[in-house]
C-alpha positions in Angstrom: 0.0 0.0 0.0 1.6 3.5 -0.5 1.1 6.1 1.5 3.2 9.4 1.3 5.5 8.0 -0.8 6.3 4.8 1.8 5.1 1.6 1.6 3.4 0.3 4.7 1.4 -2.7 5.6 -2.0 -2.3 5.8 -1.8 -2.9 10.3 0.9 0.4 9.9 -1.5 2.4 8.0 -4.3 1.4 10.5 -2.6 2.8 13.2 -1.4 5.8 11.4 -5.4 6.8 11.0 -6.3 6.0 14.3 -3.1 8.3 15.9 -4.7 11.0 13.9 -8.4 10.8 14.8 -7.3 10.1 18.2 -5.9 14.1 17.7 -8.5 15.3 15.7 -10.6 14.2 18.8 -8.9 15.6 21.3 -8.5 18.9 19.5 -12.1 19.0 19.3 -12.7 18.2 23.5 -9.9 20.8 23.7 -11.9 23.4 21.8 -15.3 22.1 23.2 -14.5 22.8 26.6 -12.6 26.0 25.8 -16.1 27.4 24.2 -18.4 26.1 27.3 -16.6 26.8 30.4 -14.2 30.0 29.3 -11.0 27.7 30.1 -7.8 28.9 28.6 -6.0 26.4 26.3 -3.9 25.9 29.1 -6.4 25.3 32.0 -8.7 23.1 29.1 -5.3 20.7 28.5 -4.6 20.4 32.6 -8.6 19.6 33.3 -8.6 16.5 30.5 -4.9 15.7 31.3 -3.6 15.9 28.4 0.8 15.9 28.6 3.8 15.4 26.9 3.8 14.6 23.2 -0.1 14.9 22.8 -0.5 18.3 24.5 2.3 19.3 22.3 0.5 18.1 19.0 -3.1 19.5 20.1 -1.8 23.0 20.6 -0.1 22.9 17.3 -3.3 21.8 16.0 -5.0 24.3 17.4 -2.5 26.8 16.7 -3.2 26.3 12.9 
């Protein structure tokens, strides 16, 4: 199967889709919550304990 370019199994590009609804989901909570309680970014990432890596890609998602 190619994808960008790479070939990947099909298992490889399974899990490729589901890491990136996974963030499309969270970047939607993230937003959700922002809009109904007033939360900053910050104080929205902290109440759904979001860290590391993944905090790092949903603000750059919602950066964009």
């Amino acid at each position: 199967m190619e994808w960008n370019g790479e070939r990947e199994t099909m298992s490889e590009a399974v899990e490729k889709y589901a890491k990136e609804y996974a963030l499309k989901q969270h970047v939607k909570i993230v937003k959700n919550l922002m809009e109904t309680t007033g939360f900053t970014q910050e104080k929205a990432l902290d109440a759904l304990e979001i860290q590391g890596e993944k905090r790092e890609l949903v603000i750059k998602q919602l950066q964009q």
